[in-house]
C-alpha positions in Angstrom: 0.0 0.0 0.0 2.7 2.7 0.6 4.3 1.8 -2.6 1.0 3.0 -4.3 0.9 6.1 -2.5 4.4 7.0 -3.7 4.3 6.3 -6.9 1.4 8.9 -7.0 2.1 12.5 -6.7 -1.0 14.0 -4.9 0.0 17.2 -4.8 -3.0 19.9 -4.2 -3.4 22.4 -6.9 -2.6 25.8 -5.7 -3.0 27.9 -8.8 -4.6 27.9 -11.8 -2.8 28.7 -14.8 -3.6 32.6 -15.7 -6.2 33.6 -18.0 -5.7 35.9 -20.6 -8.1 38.7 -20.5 -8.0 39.8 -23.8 -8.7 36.3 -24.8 -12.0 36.3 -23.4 -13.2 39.9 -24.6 -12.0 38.9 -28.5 -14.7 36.5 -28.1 -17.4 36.9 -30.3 -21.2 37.5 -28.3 -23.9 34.6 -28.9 -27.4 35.9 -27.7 -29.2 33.4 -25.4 -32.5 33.9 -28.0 -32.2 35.0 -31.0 -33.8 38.4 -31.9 -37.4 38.0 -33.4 -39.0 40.5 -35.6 -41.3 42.7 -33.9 -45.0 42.1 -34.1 -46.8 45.7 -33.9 -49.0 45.8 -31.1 -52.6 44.6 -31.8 -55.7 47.1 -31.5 -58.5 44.8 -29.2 -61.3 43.8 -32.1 -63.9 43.3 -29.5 -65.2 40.5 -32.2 -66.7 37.8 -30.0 -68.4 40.1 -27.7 -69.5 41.8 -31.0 -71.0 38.4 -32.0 -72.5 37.7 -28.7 -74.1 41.4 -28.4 -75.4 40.8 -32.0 -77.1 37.5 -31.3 -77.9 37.8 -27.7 -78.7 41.4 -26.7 -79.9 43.5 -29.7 -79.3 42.8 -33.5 -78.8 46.0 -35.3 -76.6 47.7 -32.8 -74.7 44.3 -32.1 -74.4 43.5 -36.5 -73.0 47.3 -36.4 -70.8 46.5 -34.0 -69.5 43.2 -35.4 -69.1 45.4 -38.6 -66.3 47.6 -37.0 -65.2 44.6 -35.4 -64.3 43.4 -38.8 -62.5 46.7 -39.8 -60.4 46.7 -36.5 -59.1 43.4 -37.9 -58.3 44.7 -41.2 -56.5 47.6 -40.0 -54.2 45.4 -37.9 -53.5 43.5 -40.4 -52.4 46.3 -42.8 -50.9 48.0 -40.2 -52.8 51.1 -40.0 -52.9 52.2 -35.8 -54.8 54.9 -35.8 -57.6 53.0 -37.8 -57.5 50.3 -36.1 -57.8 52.1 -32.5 -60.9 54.4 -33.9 -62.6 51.3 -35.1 -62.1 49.6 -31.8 -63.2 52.3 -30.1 -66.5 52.7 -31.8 -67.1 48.8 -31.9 -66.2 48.9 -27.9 -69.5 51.7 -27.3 -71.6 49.8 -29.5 -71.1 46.2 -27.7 -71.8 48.2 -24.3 -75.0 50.2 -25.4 -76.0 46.7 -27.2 -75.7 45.0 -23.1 -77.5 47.9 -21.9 -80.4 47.8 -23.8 -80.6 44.1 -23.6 -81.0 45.2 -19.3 -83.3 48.0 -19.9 -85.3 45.6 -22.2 -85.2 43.2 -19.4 -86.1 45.4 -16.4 -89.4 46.4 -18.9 -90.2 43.6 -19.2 -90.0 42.5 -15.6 -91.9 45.1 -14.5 -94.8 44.6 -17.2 -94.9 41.3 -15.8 -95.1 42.7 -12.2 -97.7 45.2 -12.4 -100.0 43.0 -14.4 -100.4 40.7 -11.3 
């Protein structure tokens, strides 16, 4: 057994050989992720609550709404902001008078119901 141990040298390594800064600036830079083209940002269409409001609450206001829903999406696709953001806008107002005369319509008409008892 002490043969073995002497034929080894177990010495502990003290120091490290030295690095040469240079070396590791010269080095060329990798991104993690590579860069991806940038998507404009995407004016809200408001389309399925225009095609609920058109179905469900009151047709013509909701079909006029769905209508600028559809032009919201055609501006984003060609890119046109400003468009986009007045359609959206527009079909946004329509979709909420559309849900408030679906509760006026409903209050009516509980109250019709009420008072004829």
């Amino acid at each position: 057994m002490t043969e073995l141990s002497e034929s080894i040298d177990l010495q502990p390594i003290t120091s490290q050989p030295p690095i040469d800064d240079l070396d590791v600036l010269s080095q060329p830079v990798i991104p993690a992720y590579p860069e991806l083209p940038t998507v404009p940002s995407q004016t809200t269409d408001y389309l399925p609550l225009s095609l609920f409001t058109m179905l469900y609450c009151c047709f013509p206001i909701g079909l006029i709404a769905f209508l600028y829903s559809l032009k919201v999406r055609e501006a984003n696709l060609l890119g046109d902001q400003t468009r986009a953001q007045r359609a959206s806008r527009i079909a946004c107002i329509l979709n909420v008078v559309s849900v408030i005369v679906l509760f006026v319509i409903i209050v009516i008409a509980v109250l019709v119901v009420l008072l004829s008892a």
